[in-house]
Structure formats: C-alpha cells, structure tokens
C-alpha positions as CSV (number, residue, x, y, z in Angstrom):
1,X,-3.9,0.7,19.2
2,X,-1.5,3.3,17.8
3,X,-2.9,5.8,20.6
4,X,-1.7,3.5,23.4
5,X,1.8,3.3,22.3
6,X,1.7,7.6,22.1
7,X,0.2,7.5,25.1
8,X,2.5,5.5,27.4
9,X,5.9,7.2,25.6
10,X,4.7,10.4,26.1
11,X,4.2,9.4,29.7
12,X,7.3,7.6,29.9
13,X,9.3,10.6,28.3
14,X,8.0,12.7,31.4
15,X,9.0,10.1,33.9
16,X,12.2,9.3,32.7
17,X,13.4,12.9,32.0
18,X,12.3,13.7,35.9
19,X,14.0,10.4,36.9
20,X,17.4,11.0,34.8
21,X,18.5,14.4,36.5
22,X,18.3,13.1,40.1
23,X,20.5,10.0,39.3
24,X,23.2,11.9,37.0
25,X,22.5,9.6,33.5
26,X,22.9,12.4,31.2
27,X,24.3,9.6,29.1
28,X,20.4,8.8,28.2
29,X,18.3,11.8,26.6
30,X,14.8,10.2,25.9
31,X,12.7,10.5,22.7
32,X,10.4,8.1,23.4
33,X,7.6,9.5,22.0
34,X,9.7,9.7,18.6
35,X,10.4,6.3,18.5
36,X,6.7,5.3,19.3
37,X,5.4,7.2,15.9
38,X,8.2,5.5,14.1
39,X,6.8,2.1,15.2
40,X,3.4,2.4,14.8
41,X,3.4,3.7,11.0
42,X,2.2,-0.1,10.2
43,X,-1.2,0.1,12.0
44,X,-1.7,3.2,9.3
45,X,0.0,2.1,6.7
46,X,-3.8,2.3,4.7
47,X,-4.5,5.7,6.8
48,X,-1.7,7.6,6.1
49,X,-3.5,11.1,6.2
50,X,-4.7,10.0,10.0
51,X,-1.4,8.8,11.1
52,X,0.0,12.7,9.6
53,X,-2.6,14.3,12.0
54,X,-1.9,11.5,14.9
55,X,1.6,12.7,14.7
56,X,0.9,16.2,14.5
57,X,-1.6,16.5,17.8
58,X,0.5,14.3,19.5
59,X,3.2,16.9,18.4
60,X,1.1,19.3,19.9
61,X,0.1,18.0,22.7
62,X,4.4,17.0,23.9
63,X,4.8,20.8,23.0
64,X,2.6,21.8,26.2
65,X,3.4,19.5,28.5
66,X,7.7,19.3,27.8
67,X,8.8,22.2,25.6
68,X,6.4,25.2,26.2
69,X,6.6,26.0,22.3
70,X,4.2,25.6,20.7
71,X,3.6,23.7,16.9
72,X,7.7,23.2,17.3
73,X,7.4,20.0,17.6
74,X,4.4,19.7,16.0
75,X,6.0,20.3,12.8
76,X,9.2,18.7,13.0
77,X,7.1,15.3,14.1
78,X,5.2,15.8,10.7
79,X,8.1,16.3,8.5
80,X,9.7,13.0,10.8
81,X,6.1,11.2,10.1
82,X,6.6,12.0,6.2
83,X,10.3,10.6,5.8
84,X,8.7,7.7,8.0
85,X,6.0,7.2,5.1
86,X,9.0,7.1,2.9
87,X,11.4,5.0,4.4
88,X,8.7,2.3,5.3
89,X,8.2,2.1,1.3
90,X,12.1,1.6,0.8
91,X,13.4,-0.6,3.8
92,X,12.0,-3.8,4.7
93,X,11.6,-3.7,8.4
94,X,13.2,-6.6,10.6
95,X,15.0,-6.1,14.2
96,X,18.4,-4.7,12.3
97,X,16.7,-2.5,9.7
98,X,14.6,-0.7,12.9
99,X,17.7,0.1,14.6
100,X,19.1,1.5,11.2
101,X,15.4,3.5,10.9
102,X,15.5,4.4,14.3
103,X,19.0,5.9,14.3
104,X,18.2,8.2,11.3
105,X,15.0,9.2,12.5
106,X,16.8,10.2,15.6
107,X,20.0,12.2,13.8
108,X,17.7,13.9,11.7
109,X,14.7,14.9,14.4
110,X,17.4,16.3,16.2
111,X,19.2,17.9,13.3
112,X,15.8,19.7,12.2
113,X,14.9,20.7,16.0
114,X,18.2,22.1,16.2
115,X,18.3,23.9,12.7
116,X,15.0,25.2,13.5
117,X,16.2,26.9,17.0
118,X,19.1,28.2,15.8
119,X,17.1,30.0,12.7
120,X,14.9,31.6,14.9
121,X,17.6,32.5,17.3
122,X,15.2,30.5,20.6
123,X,17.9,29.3,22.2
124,X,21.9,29.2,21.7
125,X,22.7,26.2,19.2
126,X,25.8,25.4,17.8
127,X,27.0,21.6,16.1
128,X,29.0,20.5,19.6
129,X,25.3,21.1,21.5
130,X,24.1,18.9,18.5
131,X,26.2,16.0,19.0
132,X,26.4,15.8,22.2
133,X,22.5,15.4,22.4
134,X,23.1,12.7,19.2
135,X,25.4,11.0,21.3
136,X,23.3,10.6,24.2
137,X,20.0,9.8,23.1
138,X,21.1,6.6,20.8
139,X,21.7,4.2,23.4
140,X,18.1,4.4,25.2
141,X,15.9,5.2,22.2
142,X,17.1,2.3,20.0
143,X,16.6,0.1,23.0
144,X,13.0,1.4,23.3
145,X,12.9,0.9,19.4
146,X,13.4,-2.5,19.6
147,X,11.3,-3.1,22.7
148,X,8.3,-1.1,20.8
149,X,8.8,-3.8,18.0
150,X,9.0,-6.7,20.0
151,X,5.7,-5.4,21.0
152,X,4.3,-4.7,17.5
153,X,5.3,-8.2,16.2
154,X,3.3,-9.4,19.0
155,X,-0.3,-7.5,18.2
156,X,-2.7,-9.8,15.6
157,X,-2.2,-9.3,12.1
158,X,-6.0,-8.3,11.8
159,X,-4.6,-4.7,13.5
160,X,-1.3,-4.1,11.1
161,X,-1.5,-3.4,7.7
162,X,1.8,-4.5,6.6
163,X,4.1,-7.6,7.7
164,X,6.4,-7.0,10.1
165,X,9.8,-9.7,10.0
C-alpha cells in the first residue's frame, strides 16, 4: 500500500515540476515524494527496517529520474526516514500535528540537501538560495500532506499499524 503512495508522488513530482515552469508558479516547489514517506511511516510502523530501505530505493530511484546524482537523495531520504521514526514516537499525529511534521520535515530535507551541496562544492549554495526554496515549497507540500492523510485515515485499520486521529 505504501508503494502506491511513492509511486503516484514520484509521478506527480515529475508532472508538476514540468507543468510549473510553463505557467510561471515558482511560488510552488514540489516535494511530493517527501511528503508521501512521511505519511506512510504508519503502514511500517512494525517494519521499520523495510520502510529504511523503501525510503532509500525510492531515494534512489527520484535520483535518476530528477536529480542525475546519484545516492544524494538516497541518503538524505534515510536520515529524513530516521527523524520520521523518531518523531512518530514523540507527536501524536492528528490533521495539525501533520502540518507541524510536515513543515520540519521539509525545513530540514532542504536544510541537509543544501548543506550537503554546498560541502561538496556541486552546485553554488548560499542561505538566501535556501530560503527562498523553504519559502516556496510550504504552501503545496503541506497541502499534499494533508491530502495524503485524508487518504491514510481512509485505508482499513487491518493495513496501519498505528491509529491515526
């Protein structure tokens, strides 16, 4: 079940960053897929060790089709997936508390991509480059956060592992 959500925001990332350019949104900068492995942490709650490597192939696999470097994301989505792990443990997860999660999920994937680029000198980085992608990826990703849950409150209990409010 988890696989389908990857699947269509991975697909959904593609569309929507070919769409964006050619109607001049650079308001919206989309990390769908992020916000799908932040959703779907319940359906694994009892596999954690298959969610890690769920996370890292599908890291993997948005590296060659959107970023053309390879295990970058692949990483950063399994340190994301571990604070995930974490943060599931301490926050109980309602409508609010997934925009919260969803926000410093964001802030930080970005942070860590950024800090990683800028260590190994791949592309010019600075903190304005930062925020300005910060700025422009909240609106759309916490609305497909909350549309993702919607969703996940919807699927049987027999398929999640945890209760979601």
């Amino acid at each position: 079940m988890g696989i389908i959500f990857i699947v269509i925001s991975v697909l959904l990332d593609g569309i929507v960053n070919n769409i964006i350019p050619f109607i001049n949104l650079s308001i919206f900068t989309p990390l769908l897929t992020l916000m799908s492995i932040i959703i779907i942490y319940p359906l694994y709650i009892k596999k954690k060790k298959e969610y890690l490597i769920t996370i890292f192939v599908t890291g993997i696999i948005y590296d060659l089709l959107y970023t053309n470097q390879l295990f970058l994301n692949a990483i950063v989505f399994l340190i994301i997936g571990l604070i995930i792990i974490y943060l599931y443990k301490k926050i109980t997860i309602n409508y609010i508390s997934i925009l919260l999660f969803s926000l410093i999920i964001i802030i930080l994937y970005i942070a860590i991509t950024g800090l990683i680029l800028l260590i190994f000198n791949v592309v010019p980085v600075n903190s304005s480059k930062i925020l300005y992608i910060i700025k422009n990826s909240i609106l759309l990703n916490l609305i497909y956060s909350e549309i993702l849950f919607f969703i996940m409150k919807k699927i049987p209990k027999k398929y999640k592992k945890i209760s979601l409010n």
